[in-house]
TIDO-919132 format. One record per residue: x, y, z of N, C-alpha, C in turn. Coordinates in steps of 0.05 Angstrom, whole numbers, plus 5000, padded with zeros to 4 digits. Example, Ala and Ser with C-alpha at 12.3 -4.5 7.8 and 13.67 -1.06 7.14 Angstrom:
2
526448865156524649105156526449345156;525749555142527349795143525850015157;
This chain:
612
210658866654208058966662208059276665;210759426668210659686672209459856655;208660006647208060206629208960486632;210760466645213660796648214760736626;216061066616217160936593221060906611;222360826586224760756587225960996610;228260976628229661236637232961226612;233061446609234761486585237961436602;239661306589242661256600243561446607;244361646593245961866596244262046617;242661966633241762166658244062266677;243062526681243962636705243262646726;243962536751242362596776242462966785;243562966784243963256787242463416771;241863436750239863566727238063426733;237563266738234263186746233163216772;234563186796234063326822234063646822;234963856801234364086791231264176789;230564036782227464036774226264146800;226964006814225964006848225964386859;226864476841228264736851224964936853;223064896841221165036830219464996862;219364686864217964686898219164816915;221864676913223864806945223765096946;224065266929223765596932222765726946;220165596951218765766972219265696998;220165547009221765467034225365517033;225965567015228465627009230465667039;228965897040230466117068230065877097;229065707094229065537125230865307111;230165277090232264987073235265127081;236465287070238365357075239965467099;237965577122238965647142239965307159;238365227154237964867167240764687165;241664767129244664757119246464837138;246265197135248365307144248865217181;246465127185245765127212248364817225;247264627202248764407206252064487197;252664617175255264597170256664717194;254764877216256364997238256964737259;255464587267254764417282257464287275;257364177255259363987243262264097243;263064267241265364417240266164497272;263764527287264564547311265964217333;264364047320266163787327268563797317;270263917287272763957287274764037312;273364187322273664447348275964317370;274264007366274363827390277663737388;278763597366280963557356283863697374;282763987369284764177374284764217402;282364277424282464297449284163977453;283763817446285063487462288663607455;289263727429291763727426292663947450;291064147453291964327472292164197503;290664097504291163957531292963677536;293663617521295563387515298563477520;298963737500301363907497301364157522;300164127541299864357556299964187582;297064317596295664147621296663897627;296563727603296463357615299963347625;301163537597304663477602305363657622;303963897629305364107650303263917685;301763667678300663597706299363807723;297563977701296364197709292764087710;291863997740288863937740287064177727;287664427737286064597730285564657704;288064627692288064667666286364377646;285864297652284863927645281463897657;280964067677278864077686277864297657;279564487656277164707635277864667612;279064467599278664337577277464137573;275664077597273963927595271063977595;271864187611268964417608268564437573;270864507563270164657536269764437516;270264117524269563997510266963947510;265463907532263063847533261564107538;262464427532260064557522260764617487;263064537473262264447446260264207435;260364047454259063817449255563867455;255163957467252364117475251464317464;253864507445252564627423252264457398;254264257381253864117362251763947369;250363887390247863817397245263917388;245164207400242864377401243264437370;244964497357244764567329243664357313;244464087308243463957300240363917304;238863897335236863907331235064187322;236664377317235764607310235464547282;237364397258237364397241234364197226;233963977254231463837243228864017248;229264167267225264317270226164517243;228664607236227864797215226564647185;227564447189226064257159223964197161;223164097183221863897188217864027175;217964237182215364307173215664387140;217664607131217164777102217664477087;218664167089219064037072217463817077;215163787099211863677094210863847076;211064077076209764297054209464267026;212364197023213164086992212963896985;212963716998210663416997208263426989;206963567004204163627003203263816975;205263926974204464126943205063926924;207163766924207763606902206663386893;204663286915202163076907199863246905;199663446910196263636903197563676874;198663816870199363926841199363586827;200763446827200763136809197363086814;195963136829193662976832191663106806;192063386818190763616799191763556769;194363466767194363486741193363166729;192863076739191762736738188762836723;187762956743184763086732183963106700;186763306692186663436669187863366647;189162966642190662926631188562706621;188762796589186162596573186062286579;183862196573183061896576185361756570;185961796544188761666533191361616543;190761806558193961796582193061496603;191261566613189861396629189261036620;188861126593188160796584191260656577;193860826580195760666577198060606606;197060756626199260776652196460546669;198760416690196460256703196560536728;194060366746193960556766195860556792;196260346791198960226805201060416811;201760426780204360586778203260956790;201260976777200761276790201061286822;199261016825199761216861201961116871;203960936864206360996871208561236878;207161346853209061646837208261836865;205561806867204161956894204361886921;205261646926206361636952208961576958;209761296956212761266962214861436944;215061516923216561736905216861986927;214661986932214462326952215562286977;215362066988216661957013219162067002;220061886982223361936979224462176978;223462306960223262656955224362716987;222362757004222462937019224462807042;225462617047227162497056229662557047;230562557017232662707005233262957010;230863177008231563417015232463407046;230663257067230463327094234463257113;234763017090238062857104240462877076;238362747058242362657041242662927029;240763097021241663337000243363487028;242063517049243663717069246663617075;246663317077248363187089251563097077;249963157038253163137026253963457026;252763717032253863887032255463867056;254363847079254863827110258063737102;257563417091259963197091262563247068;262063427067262863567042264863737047;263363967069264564177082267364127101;265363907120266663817131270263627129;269563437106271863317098274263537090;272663767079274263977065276864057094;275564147111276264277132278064057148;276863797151278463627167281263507156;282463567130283263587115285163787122;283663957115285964297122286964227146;285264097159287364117191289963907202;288463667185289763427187292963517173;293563627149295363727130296464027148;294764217157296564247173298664197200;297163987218298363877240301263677225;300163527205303163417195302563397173;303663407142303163427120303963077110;305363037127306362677118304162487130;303462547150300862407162298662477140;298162727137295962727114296262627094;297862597080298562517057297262187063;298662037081297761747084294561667081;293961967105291361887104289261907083;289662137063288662107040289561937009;291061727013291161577000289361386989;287161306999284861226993283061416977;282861666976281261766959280161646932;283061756923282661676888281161376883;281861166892279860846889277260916901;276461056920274661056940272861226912;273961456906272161616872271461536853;272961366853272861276822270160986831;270360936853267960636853265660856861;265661066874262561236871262261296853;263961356828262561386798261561216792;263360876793262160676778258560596789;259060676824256860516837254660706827;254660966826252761166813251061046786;252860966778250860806748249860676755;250860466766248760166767247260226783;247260256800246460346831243160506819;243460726803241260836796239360666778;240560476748238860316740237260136755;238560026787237759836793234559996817;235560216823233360386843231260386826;231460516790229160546775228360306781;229460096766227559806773225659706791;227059816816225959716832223559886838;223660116834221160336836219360206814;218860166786217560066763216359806789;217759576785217259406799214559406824;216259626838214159666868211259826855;211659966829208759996827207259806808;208559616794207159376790205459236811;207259166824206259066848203359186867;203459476867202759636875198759576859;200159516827197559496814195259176814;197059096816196058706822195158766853;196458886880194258926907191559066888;192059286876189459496875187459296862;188659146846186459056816185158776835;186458596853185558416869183658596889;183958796907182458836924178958946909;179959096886177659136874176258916855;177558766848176058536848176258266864;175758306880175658096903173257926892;170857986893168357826881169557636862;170257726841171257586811172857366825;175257396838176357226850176057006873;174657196884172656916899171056696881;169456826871167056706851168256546835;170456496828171956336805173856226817;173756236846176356096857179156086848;180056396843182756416839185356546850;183556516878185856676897188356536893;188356246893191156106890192956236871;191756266843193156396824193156686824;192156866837192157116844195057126868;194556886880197256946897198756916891;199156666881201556566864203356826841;202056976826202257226809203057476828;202457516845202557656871206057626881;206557366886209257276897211057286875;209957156849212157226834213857446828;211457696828211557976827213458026857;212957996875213858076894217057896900;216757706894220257476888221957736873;220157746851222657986828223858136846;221558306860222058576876224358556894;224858336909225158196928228358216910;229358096900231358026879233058256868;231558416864232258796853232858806883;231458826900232559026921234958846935;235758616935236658506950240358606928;239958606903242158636895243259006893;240759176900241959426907244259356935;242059196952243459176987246759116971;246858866951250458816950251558996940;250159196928252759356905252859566932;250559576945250559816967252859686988;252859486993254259317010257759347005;258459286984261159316961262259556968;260659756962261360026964261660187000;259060067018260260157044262959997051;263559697038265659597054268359737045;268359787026270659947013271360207026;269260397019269960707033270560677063;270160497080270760387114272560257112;273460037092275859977107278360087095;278260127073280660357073281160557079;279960767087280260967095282160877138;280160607137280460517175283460477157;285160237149286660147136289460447133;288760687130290360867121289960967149;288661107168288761087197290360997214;290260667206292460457229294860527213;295160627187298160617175299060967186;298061177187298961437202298561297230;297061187240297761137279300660997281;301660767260303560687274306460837266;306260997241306961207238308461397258;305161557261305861717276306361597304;306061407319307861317337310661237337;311361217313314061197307315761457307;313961637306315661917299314761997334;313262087339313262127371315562017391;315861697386317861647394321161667391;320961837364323261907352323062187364;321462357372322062657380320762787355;320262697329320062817308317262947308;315362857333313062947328311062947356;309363167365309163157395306063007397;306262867422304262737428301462867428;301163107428298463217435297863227400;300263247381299363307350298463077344;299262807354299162637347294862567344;295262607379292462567386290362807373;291063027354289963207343288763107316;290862947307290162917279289162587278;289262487291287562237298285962277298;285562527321281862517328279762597309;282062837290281362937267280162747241;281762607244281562257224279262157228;279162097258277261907270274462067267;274162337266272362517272271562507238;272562507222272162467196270062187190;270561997202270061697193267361687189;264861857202262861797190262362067164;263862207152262262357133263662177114;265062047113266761857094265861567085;264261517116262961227110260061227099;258961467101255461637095256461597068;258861617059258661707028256661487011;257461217019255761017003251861057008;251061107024248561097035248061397029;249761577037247761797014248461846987;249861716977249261686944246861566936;247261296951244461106948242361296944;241561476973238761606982238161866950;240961886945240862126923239661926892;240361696884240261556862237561566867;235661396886233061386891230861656889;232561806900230562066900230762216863;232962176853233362256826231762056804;231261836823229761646800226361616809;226161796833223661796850222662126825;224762246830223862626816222862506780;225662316776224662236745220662116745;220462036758218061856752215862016758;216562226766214362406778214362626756;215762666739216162926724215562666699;215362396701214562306671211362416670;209862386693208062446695207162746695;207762896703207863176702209363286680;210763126662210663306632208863236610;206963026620205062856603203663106591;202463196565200563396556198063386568;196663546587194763566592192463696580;189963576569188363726565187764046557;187164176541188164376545184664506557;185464756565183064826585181365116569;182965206550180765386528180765226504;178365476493178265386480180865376454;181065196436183365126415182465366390;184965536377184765676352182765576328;180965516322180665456303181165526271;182865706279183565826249185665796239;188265756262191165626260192665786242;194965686240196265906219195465916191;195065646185194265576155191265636149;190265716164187065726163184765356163;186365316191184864966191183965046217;182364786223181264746249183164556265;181664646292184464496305185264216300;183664066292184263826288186063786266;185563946244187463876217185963996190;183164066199181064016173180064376173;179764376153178564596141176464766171;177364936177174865206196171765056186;171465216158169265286153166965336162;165065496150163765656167162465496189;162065676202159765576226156665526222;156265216224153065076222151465226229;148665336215147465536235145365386231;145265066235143464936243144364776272;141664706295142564716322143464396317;143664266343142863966341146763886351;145963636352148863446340148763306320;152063526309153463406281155363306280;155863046266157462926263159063026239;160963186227161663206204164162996189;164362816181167162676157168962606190;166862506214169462516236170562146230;172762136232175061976237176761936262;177561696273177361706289179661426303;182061426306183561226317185561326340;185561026350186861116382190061226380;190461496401192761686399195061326393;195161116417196860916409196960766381;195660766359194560576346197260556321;197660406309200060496286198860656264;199960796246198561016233197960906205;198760666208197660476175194860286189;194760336212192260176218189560356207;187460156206184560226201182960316225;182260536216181360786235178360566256;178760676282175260546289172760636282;173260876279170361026254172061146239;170561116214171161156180169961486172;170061636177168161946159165161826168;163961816189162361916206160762136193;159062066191157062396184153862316197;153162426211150562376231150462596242;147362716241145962916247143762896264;143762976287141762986314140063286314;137563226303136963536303136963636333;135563886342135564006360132463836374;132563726406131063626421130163286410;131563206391131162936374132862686388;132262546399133162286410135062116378;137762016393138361886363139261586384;138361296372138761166384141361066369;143360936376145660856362146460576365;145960336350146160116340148459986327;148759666335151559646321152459366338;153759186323154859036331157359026356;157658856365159258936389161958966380;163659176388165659276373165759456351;164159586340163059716319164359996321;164460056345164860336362163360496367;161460466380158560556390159460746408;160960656429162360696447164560986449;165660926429168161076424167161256412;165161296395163761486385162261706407;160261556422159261706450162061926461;164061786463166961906485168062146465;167262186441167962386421166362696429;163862596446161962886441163263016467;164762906489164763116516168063166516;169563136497172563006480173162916504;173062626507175162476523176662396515;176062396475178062326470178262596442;179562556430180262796400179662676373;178362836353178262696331179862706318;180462476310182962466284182062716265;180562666249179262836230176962856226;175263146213172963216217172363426245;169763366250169063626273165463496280;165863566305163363506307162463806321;159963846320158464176331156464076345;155764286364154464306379152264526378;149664596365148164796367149464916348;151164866322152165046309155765026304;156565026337158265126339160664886341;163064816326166164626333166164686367;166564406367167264336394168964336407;170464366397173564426393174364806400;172064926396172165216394171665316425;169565076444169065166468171464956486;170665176513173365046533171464766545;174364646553171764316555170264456581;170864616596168164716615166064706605;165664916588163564946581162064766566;163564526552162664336530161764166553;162564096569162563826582159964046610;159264246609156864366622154264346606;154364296585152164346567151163926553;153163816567153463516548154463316576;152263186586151862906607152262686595;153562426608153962246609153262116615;152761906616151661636628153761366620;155561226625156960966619155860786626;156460596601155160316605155560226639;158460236634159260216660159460426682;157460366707156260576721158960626745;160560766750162760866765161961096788;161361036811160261136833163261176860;163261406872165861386891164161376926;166661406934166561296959165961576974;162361556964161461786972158361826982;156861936990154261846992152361896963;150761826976149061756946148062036938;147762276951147262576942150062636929;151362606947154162686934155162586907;154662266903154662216875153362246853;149562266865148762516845149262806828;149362896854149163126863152363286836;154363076840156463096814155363276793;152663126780153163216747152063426750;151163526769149663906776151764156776;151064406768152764516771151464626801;154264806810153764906839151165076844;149965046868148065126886145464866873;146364676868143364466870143164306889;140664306894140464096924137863966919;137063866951134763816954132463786924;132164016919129663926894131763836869;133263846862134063696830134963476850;135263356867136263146880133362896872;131962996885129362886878128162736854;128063016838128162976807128962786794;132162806805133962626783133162336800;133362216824132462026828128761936816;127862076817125161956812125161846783;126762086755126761906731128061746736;129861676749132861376749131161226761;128761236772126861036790129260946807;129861156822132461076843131661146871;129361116879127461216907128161016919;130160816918131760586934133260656945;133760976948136161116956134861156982;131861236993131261367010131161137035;130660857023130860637042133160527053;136560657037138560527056138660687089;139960637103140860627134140260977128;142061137120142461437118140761557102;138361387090137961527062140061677041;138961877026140761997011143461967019;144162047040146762147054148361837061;147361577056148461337060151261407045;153561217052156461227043156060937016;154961016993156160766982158560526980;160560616986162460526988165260566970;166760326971169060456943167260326919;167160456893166860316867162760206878;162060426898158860306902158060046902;160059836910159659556909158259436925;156759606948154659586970152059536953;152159646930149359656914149859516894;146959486882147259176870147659376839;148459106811149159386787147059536782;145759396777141959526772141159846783;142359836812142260016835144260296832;146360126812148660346808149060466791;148060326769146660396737144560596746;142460616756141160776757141361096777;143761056793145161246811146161446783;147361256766149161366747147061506727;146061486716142961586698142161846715;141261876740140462056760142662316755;145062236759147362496756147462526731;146262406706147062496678144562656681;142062606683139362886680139162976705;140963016738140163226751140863516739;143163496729143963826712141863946693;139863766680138463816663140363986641;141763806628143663836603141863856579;143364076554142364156533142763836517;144563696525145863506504145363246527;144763076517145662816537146362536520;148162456533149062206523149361966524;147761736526146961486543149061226537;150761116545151560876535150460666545;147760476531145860356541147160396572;144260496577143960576614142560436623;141160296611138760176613139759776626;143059716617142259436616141859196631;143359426661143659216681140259246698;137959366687136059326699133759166696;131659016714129658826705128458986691;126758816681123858826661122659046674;121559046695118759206704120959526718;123359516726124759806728125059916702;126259716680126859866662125059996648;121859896654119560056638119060266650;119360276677119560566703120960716688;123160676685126060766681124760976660;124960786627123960876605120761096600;120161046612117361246621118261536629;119861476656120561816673122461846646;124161726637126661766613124461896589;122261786580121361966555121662316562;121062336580119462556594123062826590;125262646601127362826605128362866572;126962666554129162696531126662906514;123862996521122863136509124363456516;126363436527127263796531130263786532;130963576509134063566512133963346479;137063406467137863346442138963116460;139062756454140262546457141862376443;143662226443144562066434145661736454;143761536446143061326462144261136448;146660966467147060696456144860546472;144260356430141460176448142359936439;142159636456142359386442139759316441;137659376461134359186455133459366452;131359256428128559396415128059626446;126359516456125959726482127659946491;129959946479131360236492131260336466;130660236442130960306416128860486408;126660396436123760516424124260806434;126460866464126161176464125961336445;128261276420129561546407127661526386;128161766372125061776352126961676328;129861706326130761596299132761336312;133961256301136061016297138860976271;140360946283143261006261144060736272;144460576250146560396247149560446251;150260326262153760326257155760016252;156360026229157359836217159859796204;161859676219165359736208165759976222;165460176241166360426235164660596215;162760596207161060736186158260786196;156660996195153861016194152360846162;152060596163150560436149147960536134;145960656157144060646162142560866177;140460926169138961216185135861256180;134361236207131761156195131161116227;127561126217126160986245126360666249;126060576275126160316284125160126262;121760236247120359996238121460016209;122260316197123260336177126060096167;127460136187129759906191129059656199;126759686210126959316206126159166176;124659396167123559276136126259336116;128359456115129259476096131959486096;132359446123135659286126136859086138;137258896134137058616138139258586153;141558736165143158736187141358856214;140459046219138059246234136659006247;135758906225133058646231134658416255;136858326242138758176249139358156281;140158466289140958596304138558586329;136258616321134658646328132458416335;132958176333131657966327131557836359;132457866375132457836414129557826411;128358066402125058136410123858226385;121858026374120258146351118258416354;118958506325118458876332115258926327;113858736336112058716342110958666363;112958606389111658556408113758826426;115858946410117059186416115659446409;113759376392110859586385109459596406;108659356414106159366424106559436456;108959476470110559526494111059886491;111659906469112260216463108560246467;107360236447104960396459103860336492;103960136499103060106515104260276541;106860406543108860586555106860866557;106360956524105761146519103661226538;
C-alpha cells in the first residue's frame, strides 16, 4: 500500500543524517556547546575512579579519618558538578532544537503547497503527515540524545581506556577483549536494523492513511455497514506493524544482550585477576579499586551502544523519508523560457509567435498522465478549441472523455504534454502560475471547503483587501444567502471537509469563491450538479449575469447548464468532435443528441427563455 519509493541498499547513515546540517547551523553554537558541555560532565565522573584509588592507597591504608572525610567531600562535589552540567546540557538543546523541528515541518509544509497535482495523486496522505509528525519527533530526539551521546560515549570510552591501560596494561588488555565481536555485530545489526526501521516507518504511515480515509469517511461506512471490514483492514494493517516492530525489539534485544554481557564477562575475568595479583603483592589495592571503578564507570556508554545505534538507524530513515519529499520537483514559480536553447516552448513545441487574438486557446494540446507508460494513448489527442474573449464555452462528453482533465490544464495543475494553450494572446506557460492562476477561477465538480468559516472559505478566491461587499456578491450569485441563517452567520466554522453542510450547500460555497475575485477567465466543472431544480434556476440566472464580463469554460452534463454557454464543444475519445450551438448539435450530431436526450431540447428551450 506504500507509495515511498524503494530506500537504496548501499545507504549511508551518516551521509544521509548530513543533510540535517543545513537546519542545525543556525543553532549550531548552543548544539555544540551542549556537546562540549556533556563531554565535560562525563569525563568528570572518570575523576571519580582516581580519588577512590587515592584514598584506598593513602587515607583508608594510613587509617587517616581526615583524609577519607575530604575525599569524600571531593567525591560528592564532582558528583554535583557532573550533575549540574548535564542538566545544563539539556536547557541548552532543549529550545534551538524545537526550533528546528518547527522549521523543518513549515518548510515540508510550504513545499507541499508548491508540489504539482501529480505528486499528490500518487503519495497517500497518510504517508505525508507521517513524514510531518512522527519523522520530526525522531529528528529532533536524535539531535537532542543519540547524536550528542555517541560523541559523549565515544569520548568517554576513549579516555576510560587511557586510564584503565595506564593503571595496569594486563588488566586492560582483558578488559578490552570483547571489542572486536562486540564491532563487528554493530556493523552487522546497522544493516538489518535500518531495513527493518524503514519498514516500519512505510508501514506506520499506511496505517496512518486507513485512520485518515475512515475518519473522513465515516458516513460511507456507516451507511453501508462496513465498519466490521474497515476494522478488520485496520488490524491487519496494524498486526504487520505490530510484527516489524516486534522483530526490531529481537535484533535490538540480540545486540543489547551481547555488548552487556561480555564486556560484564571480561570485568569478572580482570576482578578475579586482579585479586589474584593484589594478593600476590604484584598489584595495590587502591589500583585495583581504580580500574574497576573505571570499568564499571564505563558500563553504560558501552551498553547505550545498541539503543543509540537503533535511535541513529530511525532518525537516518526518518531524514531519508523527509528529503524523499523535499527533493520532489516543485512547481516552478516564474515564469518558464519559452524560447529554450533550441528555440521551443517550454513544453517541447515550437515558441511561435504570440496570438494577438484574446480569448482561450487551445492549440494541438496533448495530454497524458506524468505516471502513464509512454506507449500508452494520450487522454486528449491535439486539442484545438477556441473561446473567444467574454464567450461562454460549454464542454460535453461522455463520462471519461476528459472533460475534466482538460479544465485542470488552464490554471496548470497539471502540464501539457504537447501544444500550448494562451490566454488573451499570451502561452501560459510564459506567466508565473501567480499570475495565471489570478486571472483564471475554479470551481470542482467536487466542492472542497476547509475547516474554516464560511467568509474565510469564500473569501479564498479574492485577492487581498476584499471583504464585506464582494462577500455579498459572490454569495448572492451562488444563491448561497443560507450562509446568513447558520448559528454565526458568515463567520460559522463549517467544519473539516464542510460536512456540516449538505453537498448542494457546499457546491454552491464553492461557485461563490470562483466569482468573488471577479476573474478574467473562469472555469466551471459542472458546478451546478449537486443542486435542486428551483436553486439551480437561481443559481443559473445570478450565473448568466457573471459570465457576461468574463471568458468561460463550463463542464455541462444537462441541457440546462448547457443553456448557459453561448457555444458547446463535444469531446469525444480525447478529441474535440464537435463545435457549435446547443440546437445546432442536436440536429446534426447524433452523439450531442444522444448525450443529451435526459431532457428534450425542447423543453430545454422553453426553460432557457423562460430564465431569460
Amino acid at each position: 500500500m506504500s507509495t515511498t519509493p524503494a530506500p537504496s541498499d548501499g545507504r549511508s547513515a551518516v551521509r544521509i543524517l548530513l543533510r540535517l546540517w543545513p537546519f542545525v547551523r543556525p543553532v549550531r553554537g548552543r548544539l555544540f556547546s551542549a556537546m562540549f558541555v556533556a563531554v565535560v560532565a562525563s569525563c568528570l565522573g572518570l575523576v571519580i575512579p582516581l580519588v577512590l584509588k587515592w584514598m584506598v592507597d593513602g587515607p583508608v591504608a594510613d587509617r587517616d579519618p581526615g583524609g577519607v572525610w575530604l575525599g569524600a567531600l571531593y567525591l560528592l562535589l564532582l558528583g554535583i558538578a557532573e550533575a549540574l552540567l548535564f542538566g545544563l546540557r539539556r536547557w541548552l538543546v532543549a529550545r534551538p532544537l524545537s526550533h528546528v523541528e518547527a522549521e523543518m515541518r513549515a518548510r515540508l509544509y510550504v513545499h507541499l503547497q508548491r508540489l504539482p497535482v501529480a505528486f499528490h495523486d500518487r503519495w497517500a496522505s497518510g504517508q505525508l503527515l507521517s513524514r510531518a509528525t512522527s519523522d520530526l519527533m525522531l529528528l529532533r530526539m536524535f539531535l537532542a540524545f543519540p547524536l550528542t551521546f555517541l560523541l559523549v560515549n565515544g569520548v568517554t570510552i576513549l579516555f576510560g581506556v587511557v586510564i584503565m591501560l595506564s593503571q595496569d596494561w594486563m588488566l586492560g588488555l582483558v578488559v578490552l577483549g570483547p571489542a572486536v565481536p562486540v564491532m563487528w555485530l554493530c556493523v552487522v545489526f546497522e544493516g538489518r536494523y535500518s531495513k527493518l526501521a524503514r519498514l516500519a516507518q512505510d508501514q506506520a504511515g499506511d496505517l496512518t492513511t486507513v485512520v485518515e480515509e475512515s475518519v473522513l469517511g465515516i458516513r460511507v461506512i456507516k451507511g453501508f455497514g462496513r465498519h466490521r471490514s474497515q476494522t478488520r483492514a485496520f488490524g491487519e494493517l496494524s498486526r504487520t506493524l505490530r510484527g516489524t516492530e516486534l522483530r526490531k525489539a529481537r535484533l535490538l534485544a540480540l545486540l543489547w544482550s551481547v555488548t552487556v554481557t561480555l564486556p560484564e564477562l571480561a570485568i569478572g575475568a580482570a576482578l578475579v585477576l586482579g585479586a589474584v595479583r593484589v594478593a600476590d603483592g604484584d598489584l595495590s589495592a587502591g589500583t585495583l579499586v581504580a580500574f574497576l571503578s573505571t570499568a564499571l564507570a564505563l558500563r553504560w556508554p558501552v551498553d547505550s551502544i545498541g539503543f543509540l545505534l537503533a535511535m541513529t538507524q530511525e532518525a537516518a530513515t526518518a531524514t531519508e523519508r523527509y528529503f524523499e519529499v523535499m527533493d520532489a520537483e516543485p512547481e516552478d514559480t516564474g515564469p518558464q523560457d519559452t524560447t529554450g536553447p533550441q528555440g521551443t516552448g517550454a513544453t517541447g513545441t515550437p515558441a511561435g509567435p504570440v496570438d494577438s487574438r484574446g480569448g482561450l486557446h487551445f492549440e494541438g494540446v496533448t495530454f497524458r498522465y506524468p505516471d502513464a507508460p509512454p506507449d500508452s494513448p494520450p487522454v486528449l489527442d491535439r486539442i484545438d478549441l477556441r473561446i473567444r474573449p467574454g464567450e461562454s464555452m460549454a464542454l460535453v462528453g461522455t463520462t471519461g472523455s476528459g472533460k475534466t482533465t482538460l479544465t485542470a490544464l488552464v490554471p496548470r495543475l497539471y502540464e501539457v504534454t504537447s501544444g500550448r494553450i494562451t490566454l488573451d494572446g499570451q502561452d501560459i506557460t510564459a506567466m508565473s502560475r501567480e499570475e495565471l492562476r489570478s486571472r483564471v477561477a475554479v470551481a470542482f465538480e467536487e466542492p472542497t471547503l476547509f475547516s474554516a468559516s464560511v467568509a474565510e472559505n469564500v473569501l479564498m478566491g479574492a485577492g487581498h483587501g476584499a471583504g464585506e461587499p464582494e462577500l455579498e456578491r459572490a454569495l448572492s450569485v451562488a444563491q448561497a444567502e443560507f450562509a446568513h441563517a447558520l448559528p454565526q452567520g458568515s463567520r460559522t466554522e463549517v467544519g473539516e471537509q464542510g460536512l456540516s453542510l449538505s453537498g448542494g450547500q457546499r457546491q454552491r460555497l464553492a461557485l461563490a469563491r470562483a466569482v468573488v475575485g471577479r476573474p478574467d477567465f473562469l472555469v466551471l466543472d459542472d458546478p451546478l450538479s449537486a443542486l435542486d431544480v428551483h436553486t439551480e434556476a437561481a443559481v443559473e440566472a445570478a450565473l448568466r449575469r457573471v459570465l457576461a464580463d468574463t471568458t468561460a469554460l463550463i463542464v455541462a452534463h444537462r441541457p440546462s447548464t448547457v443553456l448557459l454557454a453561448d457555444r458547446v464543444a463535444l469531446l469525444s475519445d480525447g478529441r474535440i468532435s464537435a463545435v457549435g450551438t446547443h440546437h445546432e448539435l442536436l440536429r446534426t450530431h447524433p452523439e450531442y443528441a444522444h448525450l443529451m436526450s435526459g431532457e428534450t431540447s425542447a423543453e430545454a428551450s422553453r426553460e432557457a427563455e423562460d430564465r431569460r
